[in-house]
C-alpha positions as CSV (number, residue, x, y, z in Angstrom):
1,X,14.3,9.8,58.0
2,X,17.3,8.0,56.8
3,X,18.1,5.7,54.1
4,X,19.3,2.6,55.7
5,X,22.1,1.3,53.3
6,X,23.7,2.6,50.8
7,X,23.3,0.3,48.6
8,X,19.5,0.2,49.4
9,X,17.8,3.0,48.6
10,X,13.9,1.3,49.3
11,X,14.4,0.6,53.0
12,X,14.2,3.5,55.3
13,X,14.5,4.3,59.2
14,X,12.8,6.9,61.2
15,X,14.9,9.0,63.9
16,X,13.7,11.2,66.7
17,X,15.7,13.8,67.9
18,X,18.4,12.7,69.8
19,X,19.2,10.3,66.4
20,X,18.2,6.9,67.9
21,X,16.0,5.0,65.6
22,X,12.4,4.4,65.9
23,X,11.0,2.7,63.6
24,X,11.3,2.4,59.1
25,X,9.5,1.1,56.1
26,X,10.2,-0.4,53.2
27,X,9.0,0.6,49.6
28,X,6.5,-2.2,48.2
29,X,7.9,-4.4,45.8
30,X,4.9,-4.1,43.5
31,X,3.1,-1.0,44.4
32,X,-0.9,-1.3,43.9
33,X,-3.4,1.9,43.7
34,X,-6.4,1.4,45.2
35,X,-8.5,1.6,42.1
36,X,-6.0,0.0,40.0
37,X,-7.8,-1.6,36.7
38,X,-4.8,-4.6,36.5
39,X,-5.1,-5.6,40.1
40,X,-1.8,-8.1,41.6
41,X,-2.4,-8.3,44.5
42,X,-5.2,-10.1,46.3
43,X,-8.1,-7.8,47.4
44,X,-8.4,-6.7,50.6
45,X,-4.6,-7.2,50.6
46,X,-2.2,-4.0,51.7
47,X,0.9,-5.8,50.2
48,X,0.8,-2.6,47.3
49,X,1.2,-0.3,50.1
50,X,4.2,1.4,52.0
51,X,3.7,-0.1,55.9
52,X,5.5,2.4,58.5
53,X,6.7,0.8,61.6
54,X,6.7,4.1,64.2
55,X,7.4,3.6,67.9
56,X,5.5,0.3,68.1
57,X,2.5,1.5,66.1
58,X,1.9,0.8,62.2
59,X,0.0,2.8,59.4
60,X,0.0,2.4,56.0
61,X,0.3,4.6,52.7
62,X,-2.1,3.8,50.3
63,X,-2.3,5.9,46.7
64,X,-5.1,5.8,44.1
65,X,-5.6,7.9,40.7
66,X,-7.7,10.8,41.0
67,X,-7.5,11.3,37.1
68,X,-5.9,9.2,34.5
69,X,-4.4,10.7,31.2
70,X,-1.0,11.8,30.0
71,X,-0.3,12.5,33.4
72,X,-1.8,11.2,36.6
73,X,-3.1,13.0,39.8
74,X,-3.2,10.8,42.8
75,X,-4.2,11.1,46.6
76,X,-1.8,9.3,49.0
77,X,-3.6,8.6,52.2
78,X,-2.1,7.5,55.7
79,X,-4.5,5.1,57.1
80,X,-4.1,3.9,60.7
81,X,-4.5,0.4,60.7
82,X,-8.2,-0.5,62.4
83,X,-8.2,-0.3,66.4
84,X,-4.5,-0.7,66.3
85,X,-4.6,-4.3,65.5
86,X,-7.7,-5.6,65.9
87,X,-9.9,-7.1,63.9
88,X,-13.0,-5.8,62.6
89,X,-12.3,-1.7,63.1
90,X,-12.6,0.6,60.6
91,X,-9.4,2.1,59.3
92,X,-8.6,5.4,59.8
93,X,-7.4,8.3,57.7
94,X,-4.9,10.3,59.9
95,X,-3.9,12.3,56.5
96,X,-4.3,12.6,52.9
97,X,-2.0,14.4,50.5
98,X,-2.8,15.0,46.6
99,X,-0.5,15.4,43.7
100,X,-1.9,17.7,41.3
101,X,-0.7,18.3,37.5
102,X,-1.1,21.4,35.8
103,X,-0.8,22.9,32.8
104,X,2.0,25.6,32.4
105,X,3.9,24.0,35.8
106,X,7.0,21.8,35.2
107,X,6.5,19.8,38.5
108,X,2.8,18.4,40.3
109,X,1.7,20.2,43.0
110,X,1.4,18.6,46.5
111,X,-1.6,19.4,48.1
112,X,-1.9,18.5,52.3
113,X,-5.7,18.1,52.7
114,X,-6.2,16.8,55.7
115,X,-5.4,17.0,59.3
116,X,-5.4,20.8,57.4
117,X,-5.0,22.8,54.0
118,X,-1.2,23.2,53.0
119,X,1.0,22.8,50.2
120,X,4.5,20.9,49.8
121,X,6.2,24.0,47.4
122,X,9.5,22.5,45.4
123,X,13.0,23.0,46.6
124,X,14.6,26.4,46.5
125,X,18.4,25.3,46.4
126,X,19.8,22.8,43.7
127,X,22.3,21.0,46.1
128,X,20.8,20.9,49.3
129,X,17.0,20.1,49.1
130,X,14.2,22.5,51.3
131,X,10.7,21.8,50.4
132,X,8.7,24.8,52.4
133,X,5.2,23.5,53.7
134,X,3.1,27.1,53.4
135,X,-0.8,26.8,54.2
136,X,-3.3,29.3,52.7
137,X,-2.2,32.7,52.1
138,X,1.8,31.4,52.1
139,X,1.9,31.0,55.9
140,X,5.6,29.2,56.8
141,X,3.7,25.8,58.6
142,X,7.5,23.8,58.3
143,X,9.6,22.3,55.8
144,X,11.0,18.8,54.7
145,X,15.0,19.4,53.7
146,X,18.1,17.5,53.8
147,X,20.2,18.8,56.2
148,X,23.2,18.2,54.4
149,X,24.4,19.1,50.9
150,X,26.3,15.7,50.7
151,X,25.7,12.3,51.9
152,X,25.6,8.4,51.2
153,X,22.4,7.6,52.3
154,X,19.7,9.9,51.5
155,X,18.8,12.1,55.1
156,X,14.9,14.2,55.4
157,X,14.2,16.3,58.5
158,X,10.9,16.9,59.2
159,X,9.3,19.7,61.1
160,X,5.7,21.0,60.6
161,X,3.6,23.2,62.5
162,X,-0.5,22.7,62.7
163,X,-3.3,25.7,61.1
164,X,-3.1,26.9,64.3
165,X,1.1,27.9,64.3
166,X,1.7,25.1,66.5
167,X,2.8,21.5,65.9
168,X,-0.4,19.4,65.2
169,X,-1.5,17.1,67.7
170,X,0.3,13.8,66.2
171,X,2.0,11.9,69.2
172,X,3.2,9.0,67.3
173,X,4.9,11.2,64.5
174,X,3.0,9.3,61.4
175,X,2.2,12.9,59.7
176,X,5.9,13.9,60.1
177,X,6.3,10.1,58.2
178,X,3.9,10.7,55.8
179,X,5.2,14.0,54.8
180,X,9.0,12.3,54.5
181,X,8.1,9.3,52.5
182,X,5.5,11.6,50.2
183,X,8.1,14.3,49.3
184,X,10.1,11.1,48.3
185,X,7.9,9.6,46.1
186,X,7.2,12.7,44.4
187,X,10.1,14.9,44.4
188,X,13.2,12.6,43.8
């Protein structure tokens, strides 16, 4: 993932390997949970949510508050949009990601619940970011880093491996997305 401009830092692109770009989103301008109590936008709306463009395909990433206080917890879900397009399908959760506060921890913890169990730690180096994706027991699954120290426009790599030590079955690359654009709404 790669920040587009420099001078834009809520419009993103996704790259495959070779660097060639395959799709992007944009941050919302107004971003709305799902159970927001002051709602703006219409309901049934998805104009509060991130949309990812990804090799012709489009999901969305949705948020709402698990628990409200000093400090919120939410779940982000990535929610494939019905049928692909068509009208009347029921949308479908390809993954959901919480962010947990607790007492005694400086920083939320970010909890991959589904396609499988795994936890986003926070970086180990101060210049260069590495956020290690462990599953139960502290398994290595993959990690989202920047792969250089210094740059203009913000860079994420993305590489995860499944429950099973293998990269999960996601041919259109949305978890990969959804791992990216999470770590960046929580971590920076």
């Amino acid at each position: 993932m790669r920040q587009q401009s420099v001078l834009h830092g809520f419009r993103y692109e996704f790259l495959d390997g070779a660097g060639e770009v395959v799709g992007g989103f944009e941050f919302a301008n107004f971003a709305q949970a799902k159970n927001a109590r002051l709602k703006v936008h219409a309901p049934g709306s998805r104009r509060g949510e991130i949309a990812l463009d990804l090799r012709g395909r489009r999901a969305h990433v949705a948020f709402e508050y698990l628990r409200r206080g000093w400090t919120n917890d939410i779940r982000y879900t990535l929610e494939q949009d019905p049928t692909h397009g068509a009208a009347g399908g029921v949308v479908e959760t390809l993954a959901t990601a919480d962010v947990l506060f607790e007492a005694g921890r400086r920083l939320p913890r970010i909890l991959l619940k589904h396609p499988f169990d795994a936890e986003v730690l926070p970086s180990d180096s101060l210049f260069k970011k590495r956020f290690s994706v462990v599953g139960p027991g502290g398994r290595a699954l993959g990690e989202v880093r920047e792969p250089r120290a210094f740059s203009l426009r913000r860079l994420l790599d993305v590489s995860v491996l499944g429950d099973g030590g293998h990269p999960p079955e996601d041919p259109s690359g949305f978890l990969q997305a959804f791992l990216a654009v999470v770590v960046l709404c929580v971590r920076y």
